[in-house]
C-alpha positions as CSV (number, residue, x, y, z in Angstrom):
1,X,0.0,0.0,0.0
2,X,1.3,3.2,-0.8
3,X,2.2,6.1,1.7
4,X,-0.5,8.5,0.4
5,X,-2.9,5.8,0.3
6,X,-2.5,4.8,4.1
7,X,-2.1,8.6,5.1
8,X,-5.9,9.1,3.6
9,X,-7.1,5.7,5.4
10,X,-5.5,7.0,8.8
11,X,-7.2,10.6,7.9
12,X,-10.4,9.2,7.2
13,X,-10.3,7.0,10.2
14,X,-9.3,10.5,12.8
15,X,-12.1,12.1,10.8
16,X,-14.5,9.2,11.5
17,X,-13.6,8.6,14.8
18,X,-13.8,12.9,15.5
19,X,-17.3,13.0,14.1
20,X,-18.4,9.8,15.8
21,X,-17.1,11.5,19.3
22,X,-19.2,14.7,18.2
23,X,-22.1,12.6,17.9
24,X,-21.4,11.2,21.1
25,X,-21.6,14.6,22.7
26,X,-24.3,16.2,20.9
27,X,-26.6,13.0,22.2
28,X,-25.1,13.7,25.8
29,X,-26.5,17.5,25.4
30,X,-29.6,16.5,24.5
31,X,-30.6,14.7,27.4
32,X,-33.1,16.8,29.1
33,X,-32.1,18.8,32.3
34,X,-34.7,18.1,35.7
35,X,-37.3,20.8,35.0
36,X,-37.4,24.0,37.5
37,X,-41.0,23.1,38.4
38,X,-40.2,19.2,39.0
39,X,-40.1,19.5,42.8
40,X,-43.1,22.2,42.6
41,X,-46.2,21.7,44.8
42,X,-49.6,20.6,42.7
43,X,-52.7,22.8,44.1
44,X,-56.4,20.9,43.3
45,X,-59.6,23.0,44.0
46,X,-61.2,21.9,46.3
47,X,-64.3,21.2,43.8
48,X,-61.7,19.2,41.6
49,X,-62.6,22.1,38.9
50,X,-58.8,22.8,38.1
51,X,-55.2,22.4,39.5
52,X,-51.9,24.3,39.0
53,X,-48.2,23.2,40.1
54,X,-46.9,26.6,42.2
55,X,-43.3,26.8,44.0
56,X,-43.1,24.3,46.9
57,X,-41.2,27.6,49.1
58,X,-44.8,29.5,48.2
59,X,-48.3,28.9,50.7
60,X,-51.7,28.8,50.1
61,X,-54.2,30.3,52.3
62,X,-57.3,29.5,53.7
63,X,-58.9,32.6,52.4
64,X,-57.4,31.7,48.6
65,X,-54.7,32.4,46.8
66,X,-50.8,31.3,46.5
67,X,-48.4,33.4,48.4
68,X,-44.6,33.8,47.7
69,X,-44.7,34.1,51.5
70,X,-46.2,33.3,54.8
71,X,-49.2,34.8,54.8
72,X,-50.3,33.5,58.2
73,X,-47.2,34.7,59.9
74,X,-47.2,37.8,61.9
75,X,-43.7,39.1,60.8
76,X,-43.6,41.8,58.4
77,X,-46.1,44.6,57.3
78,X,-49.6,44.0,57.3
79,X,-51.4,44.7,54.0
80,X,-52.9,42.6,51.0
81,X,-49.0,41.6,49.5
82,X,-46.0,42.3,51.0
83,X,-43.2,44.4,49.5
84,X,-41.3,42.2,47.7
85,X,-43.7,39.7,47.1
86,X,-46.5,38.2,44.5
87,X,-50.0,36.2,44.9
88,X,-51.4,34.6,42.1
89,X,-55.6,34.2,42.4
90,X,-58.6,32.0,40.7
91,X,-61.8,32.5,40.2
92,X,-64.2,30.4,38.9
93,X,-67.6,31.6,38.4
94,X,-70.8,31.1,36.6
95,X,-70.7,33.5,33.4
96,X,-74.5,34.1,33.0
97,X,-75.2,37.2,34.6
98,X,-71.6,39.0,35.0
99,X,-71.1,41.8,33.0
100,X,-67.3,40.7,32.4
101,X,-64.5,38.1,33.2
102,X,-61.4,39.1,34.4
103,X,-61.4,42.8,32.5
104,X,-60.1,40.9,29.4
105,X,-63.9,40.0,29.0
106,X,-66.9,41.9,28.5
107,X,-70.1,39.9,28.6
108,X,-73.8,39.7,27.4
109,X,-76.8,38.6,29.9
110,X,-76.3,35.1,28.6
111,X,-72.7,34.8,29.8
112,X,-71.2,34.8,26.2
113,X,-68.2,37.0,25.0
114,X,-69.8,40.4,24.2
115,X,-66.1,42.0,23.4
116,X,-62.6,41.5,24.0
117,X,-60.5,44.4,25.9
118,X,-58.4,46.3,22.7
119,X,-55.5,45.8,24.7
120,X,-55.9,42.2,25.7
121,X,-54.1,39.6,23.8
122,X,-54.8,36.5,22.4
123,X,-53.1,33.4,25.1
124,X,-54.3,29.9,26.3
125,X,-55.4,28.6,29.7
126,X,-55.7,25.0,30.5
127,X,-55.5,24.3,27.0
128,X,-58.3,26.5,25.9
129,X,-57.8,29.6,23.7
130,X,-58.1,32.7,26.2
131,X,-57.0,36.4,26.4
132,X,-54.4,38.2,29.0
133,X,-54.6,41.8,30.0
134,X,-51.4,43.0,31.8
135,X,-51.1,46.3,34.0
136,X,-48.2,47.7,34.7
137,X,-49.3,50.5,36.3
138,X,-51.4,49.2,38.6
139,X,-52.7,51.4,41.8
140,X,-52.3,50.0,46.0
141,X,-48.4,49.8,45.5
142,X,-48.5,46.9,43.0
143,X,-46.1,46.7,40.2
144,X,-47.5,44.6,37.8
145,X,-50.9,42.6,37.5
146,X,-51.2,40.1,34.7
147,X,-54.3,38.5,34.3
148,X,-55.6,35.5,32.1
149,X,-59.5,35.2,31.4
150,X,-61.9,32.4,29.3
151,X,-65.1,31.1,29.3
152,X,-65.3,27.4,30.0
153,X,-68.7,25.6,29.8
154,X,-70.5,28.6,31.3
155,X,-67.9,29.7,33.4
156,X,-65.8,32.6,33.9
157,X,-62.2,31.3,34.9
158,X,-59.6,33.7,35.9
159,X,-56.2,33.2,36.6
160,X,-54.5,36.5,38.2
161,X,-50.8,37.3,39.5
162,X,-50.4,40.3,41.8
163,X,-46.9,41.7,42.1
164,X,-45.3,44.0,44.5
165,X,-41.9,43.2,43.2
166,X,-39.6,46.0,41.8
167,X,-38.9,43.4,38.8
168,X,-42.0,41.4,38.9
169,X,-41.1,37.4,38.3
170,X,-43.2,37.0,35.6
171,X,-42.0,33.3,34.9
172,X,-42.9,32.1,37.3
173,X,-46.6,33.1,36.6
174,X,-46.2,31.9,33.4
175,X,-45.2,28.3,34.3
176,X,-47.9,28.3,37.2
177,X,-50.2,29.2,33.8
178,X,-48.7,26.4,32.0
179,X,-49.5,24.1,34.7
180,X,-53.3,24.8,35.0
181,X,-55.1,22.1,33.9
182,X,-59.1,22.4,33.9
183,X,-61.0,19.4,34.9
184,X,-64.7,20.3,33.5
């Protein structure tokens, strides 16, 4: 065998055994990291109408809601959020005879869409096509109040985050949306 001929052998064996080593590593990355939310908490309603996963360091109240903190403690100022801090609330509630869901919403006697809020946008909930309104200039000290509104078999459901945060977390309501699974 000539010299040439054995120098491209040897090269296409390094070139073979570089690429297979690639592939090898590429497969490695691709192996999916444990999810942020994996060791989240799972909230049901109490009527088994919905649940949402929320961060296992938040609490939930007796009153409603999910807190980022204690709400039943008695350290820090009084008031319905805490500097600092977010709540996310939902509301279920028979459409028929409410004059809107969630200010996204405006609708007739019958419960039905009537109009949709200019500025809210098009989003989903649970899997169903729904619309978010988002203040950022919200009133009470907040900094930020998104809010995600549909209408489910006759039934206004609301998903809301309240934020006193100077930069909101705004992933995180967006992965406890994700989460919400309907279960009517």
């Amino acid at each position: 065998m000539s010299v040439l001929l054995k120098r491209a052998a040897l090269s296409v064996l390094g070139l073979s055994a570089c690429l297979l080593m690639f592939a090898a590593a590429c497969a490695d990355s691709d192996t999916e990291e444990p999810s942020a939310t994996a060791s989240w908490q799972t909230y049901t309603d109490p009527d088994g109408r919905y649940s949402l996963r929320y961060p296992s360091d938040w609490y939930s109240s007796e009153s409603g809601g999910l807190y980022s903190y204690d709400v039943n403690s008695d350290t820090g100022p009084s008031g319905p959020i805490r500097p600092n801090e977010m709540k996310i609330d939902v509301s279920i509630l028979p459409a028929p005879g409410r004059s809107g869901c969630g200010g996204a919403l405006s609708l007739d006697a019958s419960g039905e869409v009537d109009s949709i809020d200019p500025q809210a946008t098009e989003t989903t909930l649970g899997g169903q096509p729904a619309w978010e309104i988002v203040r950022d200039d919200p009133e009470d000290g907040l900094t930020l109040i998104r809010a995600i509104s549909l209408i489910h078999e006759g039934y206004c459901i609301h998903l809301a985050t309240y934020s006193r945060q100077e930069i909101p977390d705004e992933q995180t309501f967006e992965e406890i949306a994700d989460s919400f699974e309907i279960s009517f």
